[in-house]
Biopython code that builds the backbone (N, CA, C, O; Angstrom):
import numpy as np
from Bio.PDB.StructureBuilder import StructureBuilder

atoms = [
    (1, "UNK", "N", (-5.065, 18.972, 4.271)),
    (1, "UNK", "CA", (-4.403, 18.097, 3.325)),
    (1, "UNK", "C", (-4.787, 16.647, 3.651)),
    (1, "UNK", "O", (-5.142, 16.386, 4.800)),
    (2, "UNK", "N", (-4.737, 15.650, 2.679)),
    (2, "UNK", "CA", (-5.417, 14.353, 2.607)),
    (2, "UNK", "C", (-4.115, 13.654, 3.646)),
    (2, "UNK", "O", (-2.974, 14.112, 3.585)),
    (3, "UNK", "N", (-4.405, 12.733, 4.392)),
    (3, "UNK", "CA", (-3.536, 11.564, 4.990)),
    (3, "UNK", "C", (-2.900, 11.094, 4.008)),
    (3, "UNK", "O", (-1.688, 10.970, 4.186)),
    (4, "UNK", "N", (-3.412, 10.715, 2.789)),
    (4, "UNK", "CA", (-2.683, 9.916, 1.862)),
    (4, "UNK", "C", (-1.609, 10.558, 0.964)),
    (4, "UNK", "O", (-1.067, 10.116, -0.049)),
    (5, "UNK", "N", (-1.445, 11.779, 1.649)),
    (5, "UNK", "CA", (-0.323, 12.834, 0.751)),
    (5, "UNK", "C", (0.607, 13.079, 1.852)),
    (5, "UNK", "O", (1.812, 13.156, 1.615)),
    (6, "UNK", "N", (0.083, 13.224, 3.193)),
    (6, "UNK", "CA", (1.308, 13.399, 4.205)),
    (6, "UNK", "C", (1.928, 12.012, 4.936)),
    (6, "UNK", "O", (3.036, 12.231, 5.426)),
    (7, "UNK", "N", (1.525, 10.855, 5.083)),
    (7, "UNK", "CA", (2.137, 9.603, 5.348)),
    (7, "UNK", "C", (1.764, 8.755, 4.315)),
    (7, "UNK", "O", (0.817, 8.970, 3.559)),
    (8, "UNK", "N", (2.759, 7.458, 4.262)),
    (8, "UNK", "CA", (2.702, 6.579, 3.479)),
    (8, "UNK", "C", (1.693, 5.285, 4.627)),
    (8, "UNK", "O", (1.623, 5.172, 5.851)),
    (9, "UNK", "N", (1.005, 4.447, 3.382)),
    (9, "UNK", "CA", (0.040, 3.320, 4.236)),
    (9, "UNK", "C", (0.954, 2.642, 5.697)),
    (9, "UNK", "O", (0.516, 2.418, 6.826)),
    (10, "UNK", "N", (2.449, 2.428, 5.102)),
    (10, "UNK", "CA", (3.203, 1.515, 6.176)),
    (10, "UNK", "C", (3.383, 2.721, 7.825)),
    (10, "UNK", "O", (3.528, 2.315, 8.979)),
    (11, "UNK", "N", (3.317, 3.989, 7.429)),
    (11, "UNK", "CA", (3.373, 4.952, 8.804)),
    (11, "UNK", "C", (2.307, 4.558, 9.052)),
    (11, "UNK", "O", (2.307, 3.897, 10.091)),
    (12, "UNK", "N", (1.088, 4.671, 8.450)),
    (12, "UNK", "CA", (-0.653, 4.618, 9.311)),
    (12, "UNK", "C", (-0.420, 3.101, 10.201)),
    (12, "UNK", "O", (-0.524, 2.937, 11.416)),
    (13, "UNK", "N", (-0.112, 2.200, 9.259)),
    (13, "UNK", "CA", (0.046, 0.855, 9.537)),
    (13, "UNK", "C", (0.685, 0.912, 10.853)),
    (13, "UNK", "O", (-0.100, 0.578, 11.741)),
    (14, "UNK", "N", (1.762, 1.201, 11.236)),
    (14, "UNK", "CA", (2.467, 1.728, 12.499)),
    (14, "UNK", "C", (2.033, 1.451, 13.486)),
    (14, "UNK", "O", (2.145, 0.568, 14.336)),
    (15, "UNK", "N", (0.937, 3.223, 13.113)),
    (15, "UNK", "CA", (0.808, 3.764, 14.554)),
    (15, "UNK", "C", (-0.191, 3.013, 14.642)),
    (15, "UNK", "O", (-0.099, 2.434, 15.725)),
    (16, "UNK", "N", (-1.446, 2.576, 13.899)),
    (16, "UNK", "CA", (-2.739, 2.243, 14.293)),
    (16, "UNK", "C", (-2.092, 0.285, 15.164)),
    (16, "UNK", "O", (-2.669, -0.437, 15.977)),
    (17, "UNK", "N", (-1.059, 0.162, 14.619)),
    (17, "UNK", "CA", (-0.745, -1.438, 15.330)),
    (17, "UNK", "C", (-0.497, -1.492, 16.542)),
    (17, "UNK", "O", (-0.714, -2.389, 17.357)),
    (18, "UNK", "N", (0.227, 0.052, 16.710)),
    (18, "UNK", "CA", (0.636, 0.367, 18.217)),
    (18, "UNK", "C", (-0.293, 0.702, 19.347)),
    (18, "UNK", "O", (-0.160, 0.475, 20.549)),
    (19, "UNK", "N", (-1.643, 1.521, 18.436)),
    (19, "UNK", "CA", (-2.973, 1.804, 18.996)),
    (19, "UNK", "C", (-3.863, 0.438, 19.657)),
    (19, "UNK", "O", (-4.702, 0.355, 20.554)),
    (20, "UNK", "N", (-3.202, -0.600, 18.705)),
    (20, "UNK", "CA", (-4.361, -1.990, 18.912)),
    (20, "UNK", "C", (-3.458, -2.455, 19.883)),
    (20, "UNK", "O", (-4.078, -2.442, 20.946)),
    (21, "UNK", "N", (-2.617, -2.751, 20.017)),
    (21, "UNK", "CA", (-1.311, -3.515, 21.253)),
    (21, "UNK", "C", (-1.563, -2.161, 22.451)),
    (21, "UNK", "O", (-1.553, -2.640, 23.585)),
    (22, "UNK", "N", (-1.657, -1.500, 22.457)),
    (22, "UNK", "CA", (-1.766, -0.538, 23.715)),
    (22, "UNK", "C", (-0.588, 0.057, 23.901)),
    (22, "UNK", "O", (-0.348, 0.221, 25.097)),
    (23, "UNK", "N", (0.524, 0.577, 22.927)),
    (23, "UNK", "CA", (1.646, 0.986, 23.365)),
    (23, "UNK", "C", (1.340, 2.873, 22.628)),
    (23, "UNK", "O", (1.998, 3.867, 22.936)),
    (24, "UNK", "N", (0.482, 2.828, 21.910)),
    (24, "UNK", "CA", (-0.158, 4.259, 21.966)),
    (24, "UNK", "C", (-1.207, 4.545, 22.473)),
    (24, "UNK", "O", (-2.007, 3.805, 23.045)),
    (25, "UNK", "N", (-1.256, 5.863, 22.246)),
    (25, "UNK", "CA", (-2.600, 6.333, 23.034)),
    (25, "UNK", "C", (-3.158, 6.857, 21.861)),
    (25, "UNK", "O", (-2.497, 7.349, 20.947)),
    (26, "UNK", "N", (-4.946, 6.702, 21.903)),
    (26, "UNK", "CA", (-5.342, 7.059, 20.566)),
    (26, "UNK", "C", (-5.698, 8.329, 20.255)),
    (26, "UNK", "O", (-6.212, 8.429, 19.141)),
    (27, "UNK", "N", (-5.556, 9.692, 21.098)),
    (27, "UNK", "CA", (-5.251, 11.075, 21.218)),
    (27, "UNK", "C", (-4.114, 11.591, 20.579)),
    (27, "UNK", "O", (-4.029, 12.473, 19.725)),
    (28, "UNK", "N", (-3.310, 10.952, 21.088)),
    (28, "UNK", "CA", (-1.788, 10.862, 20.646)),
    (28, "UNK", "C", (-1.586, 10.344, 19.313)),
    (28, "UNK", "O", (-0.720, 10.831, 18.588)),
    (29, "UNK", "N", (-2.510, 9.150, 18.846)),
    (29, "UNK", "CA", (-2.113, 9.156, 17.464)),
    (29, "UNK", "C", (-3.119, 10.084, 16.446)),
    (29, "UNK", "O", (-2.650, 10.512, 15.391)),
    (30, "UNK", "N", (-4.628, 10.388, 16.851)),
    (30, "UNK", "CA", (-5.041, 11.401, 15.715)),
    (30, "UNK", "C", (-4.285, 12.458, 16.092)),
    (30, "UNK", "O", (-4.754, 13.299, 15.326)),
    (31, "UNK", "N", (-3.663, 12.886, 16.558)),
    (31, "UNK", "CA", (-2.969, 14.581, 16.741)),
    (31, "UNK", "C", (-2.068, 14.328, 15.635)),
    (31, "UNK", "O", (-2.031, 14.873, 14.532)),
    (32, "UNK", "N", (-1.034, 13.004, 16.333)),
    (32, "UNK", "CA", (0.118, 12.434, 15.003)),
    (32, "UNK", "C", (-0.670, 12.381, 13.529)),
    (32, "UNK", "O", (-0.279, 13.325, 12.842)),
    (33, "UNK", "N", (-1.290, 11.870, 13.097)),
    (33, "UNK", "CA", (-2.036, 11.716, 11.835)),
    (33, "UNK", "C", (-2.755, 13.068, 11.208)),
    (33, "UNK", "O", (-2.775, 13.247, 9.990)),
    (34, "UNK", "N", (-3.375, 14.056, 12.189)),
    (34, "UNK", "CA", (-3.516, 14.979, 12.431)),
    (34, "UNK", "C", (-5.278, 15.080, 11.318)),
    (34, "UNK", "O", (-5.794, 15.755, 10.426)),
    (35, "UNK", "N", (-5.535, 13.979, 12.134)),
    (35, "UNK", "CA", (-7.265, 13.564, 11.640)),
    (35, "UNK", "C", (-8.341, 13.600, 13.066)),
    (35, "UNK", "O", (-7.915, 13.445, 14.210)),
    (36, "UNK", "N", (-9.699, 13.821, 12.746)),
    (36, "UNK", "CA", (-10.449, 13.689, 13.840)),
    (36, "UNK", "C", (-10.534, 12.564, 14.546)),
    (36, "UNK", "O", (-9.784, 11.638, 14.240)),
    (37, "UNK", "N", (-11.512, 12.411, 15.690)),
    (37, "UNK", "CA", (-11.652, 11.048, 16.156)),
    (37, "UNK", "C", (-12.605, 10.310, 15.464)),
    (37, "UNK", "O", (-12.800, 9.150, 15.828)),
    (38, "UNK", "N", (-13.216, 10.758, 14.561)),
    (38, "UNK", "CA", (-14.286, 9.575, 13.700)),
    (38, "UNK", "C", (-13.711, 9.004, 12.864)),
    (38, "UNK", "O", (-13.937, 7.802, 12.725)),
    (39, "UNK", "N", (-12.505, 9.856, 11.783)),
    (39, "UNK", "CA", (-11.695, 9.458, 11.004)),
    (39, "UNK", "C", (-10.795, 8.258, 11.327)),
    (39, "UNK", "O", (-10.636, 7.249, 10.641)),
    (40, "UNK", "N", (-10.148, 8.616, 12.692)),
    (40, "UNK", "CA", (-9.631, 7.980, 13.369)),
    (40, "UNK", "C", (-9.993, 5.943, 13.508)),
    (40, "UNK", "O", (-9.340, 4.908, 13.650)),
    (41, "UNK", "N", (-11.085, 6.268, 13.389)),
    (41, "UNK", "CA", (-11.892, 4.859, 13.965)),
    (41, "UNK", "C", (-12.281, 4.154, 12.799)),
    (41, "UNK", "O", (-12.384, 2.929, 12.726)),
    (42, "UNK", "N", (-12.510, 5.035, 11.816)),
    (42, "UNK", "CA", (-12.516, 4.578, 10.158)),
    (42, "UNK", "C", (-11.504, 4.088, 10.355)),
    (42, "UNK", "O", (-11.303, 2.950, 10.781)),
    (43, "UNK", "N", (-10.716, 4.922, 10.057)),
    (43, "UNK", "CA", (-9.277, 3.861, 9.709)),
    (43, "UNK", "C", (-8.917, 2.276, 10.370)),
    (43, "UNK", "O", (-8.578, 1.250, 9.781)),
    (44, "UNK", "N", (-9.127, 2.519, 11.733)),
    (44, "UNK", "CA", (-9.091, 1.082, 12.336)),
    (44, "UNK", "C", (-9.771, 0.634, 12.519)),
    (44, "UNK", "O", (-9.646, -0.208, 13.409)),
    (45, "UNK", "N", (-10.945, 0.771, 11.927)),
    (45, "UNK", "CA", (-11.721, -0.225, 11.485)),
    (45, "UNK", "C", (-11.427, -1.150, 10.518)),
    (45, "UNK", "O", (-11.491, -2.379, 10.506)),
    (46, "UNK", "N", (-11.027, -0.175, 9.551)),
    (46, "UNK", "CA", (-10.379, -0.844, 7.729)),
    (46, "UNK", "C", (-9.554, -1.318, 7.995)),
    (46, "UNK", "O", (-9.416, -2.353, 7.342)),
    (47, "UNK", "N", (-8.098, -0.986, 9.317)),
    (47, "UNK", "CA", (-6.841, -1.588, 9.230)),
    (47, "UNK", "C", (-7.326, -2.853, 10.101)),
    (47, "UNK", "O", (-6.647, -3.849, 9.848)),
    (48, "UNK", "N", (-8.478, -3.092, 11.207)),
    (48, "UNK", "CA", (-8.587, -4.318, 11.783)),
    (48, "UNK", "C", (-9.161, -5.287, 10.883)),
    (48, "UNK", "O", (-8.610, -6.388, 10.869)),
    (49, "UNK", "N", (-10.082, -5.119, 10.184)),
    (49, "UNK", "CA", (-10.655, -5.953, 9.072)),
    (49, "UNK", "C", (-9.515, -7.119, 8.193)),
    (49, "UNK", "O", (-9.557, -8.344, 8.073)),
    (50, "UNK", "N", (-8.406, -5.935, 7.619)),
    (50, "UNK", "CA", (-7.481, -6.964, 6.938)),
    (50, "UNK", "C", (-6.229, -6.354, 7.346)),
    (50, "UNK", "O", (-5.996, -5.595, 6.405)),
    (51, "UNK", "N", (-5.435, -6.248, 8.046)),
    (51, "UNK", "CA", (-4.135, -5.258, 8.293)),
    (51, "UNK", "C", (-3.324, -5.485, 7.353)),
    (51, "UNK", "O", (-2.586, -4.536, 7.085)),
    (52, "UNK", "N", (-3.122, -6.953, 6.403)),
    (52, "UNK", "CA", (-2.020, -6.962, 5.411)),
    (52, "UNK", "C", (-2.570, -6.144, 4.250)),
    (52, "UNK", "O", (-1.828, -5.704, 3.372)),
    (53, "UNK", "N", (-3.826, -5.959, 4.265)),
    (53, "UNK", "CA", (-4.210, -5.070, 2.620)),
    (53, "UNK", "C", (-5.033, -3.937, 2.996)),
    (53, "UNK", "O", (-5.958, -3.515, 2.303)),
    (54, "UNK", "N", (-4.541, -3.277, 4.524)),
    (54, "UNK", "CA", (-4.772, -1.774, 4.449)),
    (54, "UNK", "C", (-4.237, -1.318, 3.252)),
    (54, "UNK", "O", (-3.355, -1.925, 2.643)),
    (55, "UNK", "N", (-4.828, -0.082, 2.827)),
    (55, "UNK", "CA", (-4.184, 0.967, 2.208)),
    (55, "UNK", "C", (-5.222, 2.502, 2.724)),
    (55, "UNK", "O", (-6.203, 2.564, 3.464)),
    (56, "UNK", "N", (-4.546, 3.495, 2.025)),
    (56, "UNK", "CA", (-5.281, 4.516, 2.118)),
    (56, "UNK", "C", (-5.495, 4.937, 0.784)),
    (56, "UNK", "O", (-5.971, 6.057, 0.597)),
    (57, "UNK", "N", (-5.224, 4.234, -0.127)),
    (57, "UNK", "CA", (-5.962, 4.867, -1.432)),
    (57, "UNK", "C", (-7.595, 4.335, -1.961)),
    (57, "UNK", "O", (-7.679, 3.110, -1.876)),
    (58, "UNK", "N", (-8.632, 4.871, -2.378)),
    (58, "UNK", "CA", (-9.661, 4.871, -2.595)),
    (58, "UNK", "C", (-10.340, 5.025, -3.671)),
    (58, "UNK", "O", (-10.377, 6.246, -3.820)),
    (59, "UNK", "N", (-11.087, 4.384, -4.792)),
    (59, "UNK", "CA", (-11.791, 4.336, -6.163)),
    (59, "UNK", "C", (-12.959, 5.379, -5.555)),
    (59, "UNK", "O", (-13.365, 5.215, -4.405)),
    (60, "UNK", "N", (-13.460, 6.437, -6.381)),
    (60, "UNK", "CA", (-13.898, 7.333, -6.119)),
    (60, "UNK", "C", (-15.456, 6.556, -6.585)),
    (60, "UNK", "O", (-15.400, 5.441, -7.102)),
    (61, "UNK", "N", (-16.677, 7.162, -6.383)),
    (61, "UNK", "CA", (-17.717, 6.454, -6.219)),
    (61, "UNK", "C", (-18.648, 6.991, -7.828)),
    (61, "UNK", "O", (-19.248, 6.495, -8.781)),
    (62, "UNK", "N", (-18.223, 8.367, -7.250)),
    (62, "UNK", "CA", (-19.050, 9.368, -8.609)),
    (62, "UNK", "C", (-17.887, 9.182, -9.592)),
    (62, "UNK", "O", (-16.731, 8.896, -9.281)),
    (63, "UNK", "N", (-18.465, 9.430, -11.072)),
    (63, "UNK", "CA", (-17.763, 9.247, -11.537)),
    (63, "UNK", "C", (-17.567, 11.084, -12.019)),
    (63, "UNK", "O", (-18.628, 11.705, -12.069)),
    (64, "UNK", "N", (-15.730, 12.204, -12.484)),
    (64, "UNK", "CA", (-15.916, 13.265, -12.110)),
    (64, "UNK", "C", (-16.198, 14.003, -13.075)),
    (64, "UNK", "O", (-15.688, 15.110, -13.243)),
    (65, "UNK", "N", (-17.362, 13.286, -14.111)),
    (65, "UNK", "CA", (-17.219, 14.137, -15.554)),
    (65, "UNK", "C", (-19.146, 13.538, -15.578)),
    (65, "UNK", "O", (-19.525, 12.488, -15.059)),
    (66, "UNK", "N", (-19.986, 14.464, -16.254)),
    (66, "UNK", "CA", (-20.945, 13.805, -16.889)),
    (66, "UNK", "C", (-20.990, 13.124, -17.825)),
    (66, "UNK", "O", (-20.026, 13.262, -18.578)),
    (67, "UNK", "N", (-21.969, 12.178, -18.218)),
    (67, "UNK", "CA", (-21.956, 11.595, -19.650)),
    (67, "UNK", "C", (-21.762, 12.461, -20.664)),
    (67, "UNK", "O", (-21.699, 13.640, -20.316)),
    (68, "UNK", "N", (-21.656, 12.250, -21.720)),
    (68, "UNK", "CA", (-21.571, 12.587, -23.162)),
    (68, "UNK", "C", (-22.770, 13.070, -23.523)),
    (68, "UNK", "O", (-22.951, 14.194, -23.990)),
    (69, "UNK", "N", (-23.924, 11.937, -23.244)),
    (69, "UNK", "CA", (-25.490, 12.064, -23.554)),
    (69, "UNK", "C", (-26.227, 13.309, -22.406)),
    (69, "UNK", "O", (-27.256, 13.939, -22.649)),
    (70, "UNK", "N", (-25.675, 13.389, -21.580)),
    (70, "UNK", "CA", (-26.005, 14.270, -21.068)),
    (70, "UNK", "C", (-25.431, 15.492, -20.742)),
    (70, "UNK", "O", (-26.084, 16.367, -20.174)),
    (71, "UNK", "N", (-24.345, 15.617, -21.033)),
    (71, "UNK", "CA", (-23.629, 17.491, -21.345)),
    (71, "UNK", "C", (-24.638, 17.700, -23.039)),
    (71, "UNK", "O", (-24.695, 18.848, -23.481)),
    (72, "UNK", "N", (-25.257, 16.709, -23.739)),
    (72, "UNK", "CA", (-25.331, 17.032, -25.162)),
    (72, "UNK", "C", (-26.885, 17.615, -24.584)),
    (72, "UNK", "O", (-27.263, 18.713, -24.993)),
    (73, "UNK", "N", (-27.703, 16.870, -23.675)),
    (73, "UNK", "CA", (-29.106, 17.441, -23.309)),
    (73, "UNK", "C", (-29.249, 18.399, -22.930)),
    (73, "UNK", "O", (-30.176, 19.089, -23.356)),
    (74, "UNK", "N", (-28.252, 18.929, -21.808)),
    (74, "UNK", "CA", (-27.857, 20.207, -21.257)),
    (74, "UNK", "C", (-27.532, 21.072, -22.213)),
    (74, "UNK", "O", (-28.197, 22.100, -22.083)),
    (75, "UNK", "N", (-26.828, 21.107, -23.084)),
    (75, "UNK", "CA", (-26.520, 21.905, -24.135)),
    (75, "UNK", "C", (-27.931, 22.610, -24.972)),
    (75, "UNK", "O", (-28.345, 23.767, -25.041)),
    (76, "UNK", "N", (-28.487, 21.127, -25.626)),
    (76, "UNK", "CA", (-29.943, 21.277, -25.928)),
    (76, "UNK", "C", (-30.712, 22.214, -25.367)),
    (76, "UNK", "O", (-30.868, 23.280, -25.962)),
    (77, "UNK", "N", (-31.279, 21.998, -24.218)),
    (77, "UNK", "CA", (-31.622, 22.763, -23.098)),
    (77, "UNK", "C", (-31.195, 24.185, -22.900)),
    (77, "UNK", "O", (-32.109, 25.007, -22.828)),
    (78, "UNK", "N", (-29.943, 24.622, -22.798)),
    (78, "UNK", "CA", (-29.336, 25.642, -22.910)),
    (78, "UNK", "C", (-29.723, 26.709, -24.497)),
    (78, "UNK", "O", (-30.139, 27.866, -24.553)),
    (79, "UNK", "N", (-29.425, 25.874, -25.464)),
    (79, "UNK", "CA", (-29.537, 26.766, -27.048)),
    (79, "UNK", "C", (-31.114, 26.529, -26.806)),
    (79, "UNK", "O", (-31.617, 27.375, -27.545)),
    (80, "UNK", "N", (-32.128, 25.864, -26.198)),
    (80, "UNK", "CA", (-33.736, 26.695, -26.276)),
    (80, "UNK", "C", (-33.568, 27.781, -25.690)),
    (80, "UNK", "O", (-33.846, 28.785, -26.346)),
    (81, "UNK", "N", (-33.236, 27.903, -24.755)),
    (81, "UNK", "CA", (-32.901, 29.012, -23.605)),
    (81, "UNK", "C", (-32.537, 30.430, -24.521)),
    (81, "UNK", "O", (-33.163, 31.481, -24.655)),
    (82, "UNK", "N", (-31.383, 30.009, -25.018)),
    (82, "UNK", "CA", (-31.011, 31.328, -25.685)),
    (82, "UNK", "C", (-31.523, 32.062, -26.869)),
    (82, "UNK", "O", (-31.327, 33.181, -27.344)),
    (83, "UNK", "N", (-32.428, 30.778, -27.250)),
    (83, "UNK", "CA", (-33.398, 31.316, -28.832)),
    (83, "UNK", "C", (-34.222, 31.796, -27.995)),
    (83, "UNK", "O", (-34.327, 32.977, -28.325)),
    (84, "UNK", "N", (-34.911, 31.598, -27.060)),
    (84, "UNK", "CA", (-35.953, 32.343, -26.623)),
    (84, "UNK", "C", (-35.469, 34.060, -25.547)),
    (84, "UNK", "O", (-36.153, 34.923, -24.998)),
    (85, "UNK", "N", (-34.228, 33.870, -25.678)),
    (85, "UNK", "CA", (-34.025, 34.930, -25.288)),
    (85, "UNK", "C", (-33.389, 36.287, -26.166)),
    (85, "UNK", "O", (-33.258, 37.489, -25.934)),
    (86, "UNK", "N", (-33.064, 35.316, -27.356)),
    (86, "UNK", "CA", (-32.638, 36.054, -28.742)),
    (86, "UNK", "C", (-33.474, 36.331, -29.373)),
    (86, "UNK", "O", (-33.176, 36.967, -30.384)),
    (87, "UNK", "N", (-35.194, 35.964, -29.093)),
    (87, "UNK", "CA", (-36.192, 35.917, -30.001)),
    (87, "UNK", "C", (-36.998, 37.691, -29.718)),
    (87, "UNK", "O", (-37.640, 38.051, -28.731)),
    (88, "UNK", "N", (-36.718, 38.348, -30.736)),
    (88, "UNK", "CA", (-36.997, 39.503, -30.910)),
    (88, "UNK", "C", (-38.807, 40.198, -31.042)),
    (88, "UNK", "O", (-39.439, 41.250, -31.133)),
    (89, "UNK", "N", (-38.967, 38.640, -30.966)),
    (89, "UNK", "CA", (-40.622, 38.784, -31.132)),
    (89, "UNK", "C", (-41.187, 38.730, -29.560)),
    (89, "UNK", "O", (-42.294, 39.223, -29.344)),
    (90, "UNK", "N", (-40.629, 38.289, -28.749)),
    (90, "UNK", "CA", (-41.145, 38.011, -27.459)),
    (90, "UNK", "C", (-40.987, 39.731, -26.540)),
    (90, "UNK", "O", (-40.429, 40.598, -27.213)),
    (91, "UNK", "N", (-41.285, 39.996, -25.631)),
    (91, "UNK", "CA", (-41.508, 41.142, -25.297)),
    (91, "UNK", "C", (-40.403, 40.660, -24.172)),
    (91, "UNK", "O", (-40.995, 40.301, -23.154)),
    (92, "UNK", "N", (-39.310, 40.572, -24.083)),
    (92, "UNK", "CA", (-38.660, 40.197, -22.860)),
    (92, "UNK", "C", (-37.121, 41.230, -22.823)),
    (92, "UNK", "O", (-36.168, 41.316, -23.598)),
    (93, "UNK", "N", (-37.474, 41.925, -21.489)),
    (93, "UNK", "CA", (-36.336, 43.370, -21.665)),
    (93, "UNK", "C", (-35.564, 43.103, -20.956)),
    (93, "UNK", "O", (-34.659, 43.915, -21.147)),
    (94, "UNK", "N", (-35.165, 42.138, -19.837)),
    (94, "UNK", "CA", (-34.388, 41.375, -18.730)),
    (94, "UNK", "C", (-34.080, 40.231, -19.143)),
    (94, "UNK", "O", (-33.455, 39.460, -18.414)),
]
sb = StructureBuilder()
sb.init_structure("model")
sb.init_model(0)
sb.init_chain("A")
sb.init_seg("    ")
for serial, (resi, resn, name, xyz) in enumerate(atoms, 1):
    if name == "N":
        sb.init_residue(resn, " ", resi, " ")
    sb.init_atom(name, np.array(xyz, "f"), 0.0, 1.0, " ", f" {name:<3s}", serial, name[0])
structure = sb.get_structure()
């Protein structure tokens, strides 16, 4: 499950402040967060950069649908496909 569904930004905010002051241990907090240690270092990286405008939410990069112009090429593409496989003149038994 995502971090951003089991704590809110102000818990991450927390522990990773407690991680930078030395009053956690940083074992102790990916177990708590219950993320790896690379993840781990992402994060405080992002939370040392700006700590007042951490967050953990993220604009996704891909966008999760194809174009228009291109489901219509694919389609294209697809109905040659099937005339030539509907085409009764071609010798094709598979």
């Amino acid at each position: 499950m995502q971090i951003r569904k089991r704590f809110t930004a102000e818990q991450v905010k927390v522990l990773l402040k407690g991680y930078c002051q030395g009053t956690l241990d940083g074992a102790a907090t990916e177990e708590t967060l219950e993320i790896s240690r690379s993840r781990f270092f992402a994060l405080l990286k992002q939370y040392r950069l700006d700590p007042e405008k951490f967050s953990l939410t993220y604009q996704r990069e891909a966008p999760t649908r194809l174009s228009a112009s291109v489901e219509k090429e694919i389609e294209n593409e697809l109905m040659l496909e099937k005339e030539l496989i509907d085409d009764s003149t071609l010798p094709i038994t598979t």
